[in-house]
Structures are given as C-alpha cells and as structure tokens.
N, C-alpha and C positions, 0 to 999 in steps of 0.2 A: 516347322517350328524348331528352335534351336535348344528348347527342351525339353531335357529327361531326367525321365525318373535317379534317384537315388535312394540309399540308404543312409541312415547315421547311428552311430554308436556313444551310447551315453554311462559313464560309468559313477554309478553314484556313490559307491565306497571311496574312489579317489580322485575322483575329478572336483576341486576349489574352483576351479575355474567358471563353474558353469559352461562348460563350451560340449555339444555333439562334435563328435569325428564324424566325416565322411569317410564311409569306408569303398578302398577299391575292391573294380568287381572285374573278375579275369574269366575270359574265354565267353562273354554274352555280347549280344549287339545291344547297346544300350540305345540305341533309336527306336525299340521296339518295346522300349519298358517302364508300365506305366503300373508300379506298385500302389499294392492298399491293403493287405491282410497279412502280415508275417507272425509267427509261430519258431520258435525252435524244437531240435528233439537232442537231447543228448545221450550217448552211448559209448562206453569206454573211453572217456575224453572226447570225444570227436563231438562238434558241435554241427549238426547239419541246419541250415536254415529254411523254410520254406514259403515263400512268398506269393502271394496272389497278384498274377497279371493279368492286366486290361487293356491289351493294347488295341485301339479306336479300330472299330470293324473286322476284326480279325473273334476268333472263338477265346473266351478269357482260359486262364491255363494258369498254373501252380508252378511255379520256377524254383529248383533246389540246387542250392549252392553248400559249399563246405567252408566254412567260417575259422580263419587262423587270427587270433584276438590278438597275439604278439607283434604280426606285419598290418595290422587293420586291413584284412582282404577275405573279400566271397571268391571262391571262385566254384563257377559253373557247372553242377553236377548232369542234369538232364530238366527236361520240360514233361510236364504227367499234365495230359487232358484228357477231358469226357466229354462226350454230348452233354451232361448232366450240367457242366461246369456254364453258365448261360450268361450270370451278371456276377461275378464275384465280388463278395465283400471281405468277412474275415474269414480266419482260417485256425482250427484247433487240431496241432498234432496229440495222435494218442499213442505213434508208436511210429519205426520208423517203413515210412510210405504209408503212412495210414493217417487217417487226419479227417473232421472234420468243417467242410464250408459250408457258407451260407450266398447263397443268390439274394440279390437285396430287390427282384425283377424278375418278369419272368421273360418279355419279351425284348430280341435285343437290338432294335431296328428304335431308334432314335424318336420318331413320333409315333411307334406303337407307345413307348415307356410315357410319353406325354399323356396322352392319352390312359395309359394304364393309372399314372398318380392323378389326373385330373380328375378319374373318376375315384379314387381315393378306394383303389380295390387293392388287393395284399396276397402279390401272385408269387410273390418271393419264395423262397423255400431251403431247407437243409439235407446237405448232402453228404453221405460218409463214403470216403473213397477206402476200399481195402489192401489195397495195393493191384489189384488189378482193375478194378469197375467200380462205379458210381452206384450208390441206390440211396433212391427218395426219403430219408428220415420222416421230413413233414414236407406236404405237397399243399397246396391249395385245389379245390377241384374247377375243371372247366365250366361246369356248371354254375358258379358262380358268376365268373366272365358273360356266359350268355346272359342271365337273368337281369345281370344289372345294366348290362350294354342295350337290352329291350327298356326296363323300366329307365334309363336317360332318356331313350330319342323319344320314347312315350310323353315322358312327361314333357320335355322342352320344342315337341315339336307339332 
C-alpha cells in the first residue's frame, strides 16, 4: 500500500486559515508507521514528542521524535517497547521516558480480536512505562476469558 502514517500540526492562536501543517519526519522509515496515540513532554524548550505505533503484525512500540516548531519537523529520537505494549491506543506522558498507555486489546492475532469484541469481553489494559519496564496499572483477569468463552459455546451450542 502506498500509505503512511503522518503527522499534522494545527496552531490555533495563528492559524485563519484553518489549514493543519504536515510536519516532516527526519531519520524514520515511514513505511512502518502507522500512528494513533501522541502526547508531548516539554523540558527546557525542547519539545520531545511521543507517539504510538501500530505497524500491522509487528509488536506496537512508542516512537520519540524531537519536535523543531520553526522548520515544521520530528526528527527521530529512538523506538521504547515492551512486551506489555500489545494493542496500543493512546498515550499520557508524565515525565520524560515516562508515560502512560493504554491497550484497547489484549490479543494481537487479527481473529483472536474478533473474537475477543464479539464476545464483547474488555481484555484491554493500562500500562505505565518508567523508563525502563512496563507494569500493569489495570489488567483484566484470564479468568474471565475462560468463564465467558465456556458460557458461549454452552449456550449456542
């Protein structure tokens, strides 16, 4: 497919126009970038950005770029994943390398998820990364997956 992800920049103090900027993004493969969660942190002026990616079959992973507002450009700081990191949705920085996300999923195999909303179970979860590891905020238990995946086939079958 011939698309990818982007970013846009919207400023509402000076922008009459109504128009988002596309902002460029220096030193990423953008065939691999499939945003949905962004957050900033700022420090000393420095605007760091951090963004949640999804790229299809690959592990989701948190993408931090360094934001220069003057040239409209990210450019590419590093990539921070977990095991934890499973379906990424959004993403709340509390500090820098530190952040809150949230899994909107727990399973990431395409027709487990089907399966997971058809049975309208909420395997999702929050996850606080500290700058080095992930841990569980709110988890969903397995126990719940067994019970209700019994009580379907029970009933419809």
């Amino acid at each position: 497919s011939n698309i990818t992800g982007a970013i846009f920049v919207y400023n509402f103090t000076e922008n009459r126009n109504y128009e988002a900027k596309k902002l460029k993004i220096k030193g990423f493969n953008l065939q691999y970038f499939i945003p949905y969660g962004i957050d900033t942190y700022v420090s000393r002026g420095r605007i760091t950005v951090y963004i949640t990616n999804s790229y299809q079959n690959t592990t989701d992973t948190v993408e931090v770029f360094q934001f220069d507002h003057k040239r409209l450009l990210l450019t590419y700081q590093k990539t921070i994943s977990n095991d934890k990191f499973r379906n990424l949705a959004d993403i709340a920085v509390v500090g820098a390398d530190r952040f809150i996300t949230t899994n909107y999923a727990y399973y990431q195999k395409y027709w487990m998820q089907i399966i997971e909303f058809a049975m309208q179970t909420s395997f999702g979860s929050i996850v606080y990364y500290d700058g080095r590891q992930g841990n569980y905020l709110e988890k969903f238990l397995f126990f719940f997956v067994c019970f209700k995946f019994y009580f379907f086939f029970y009933i419809f079958l």
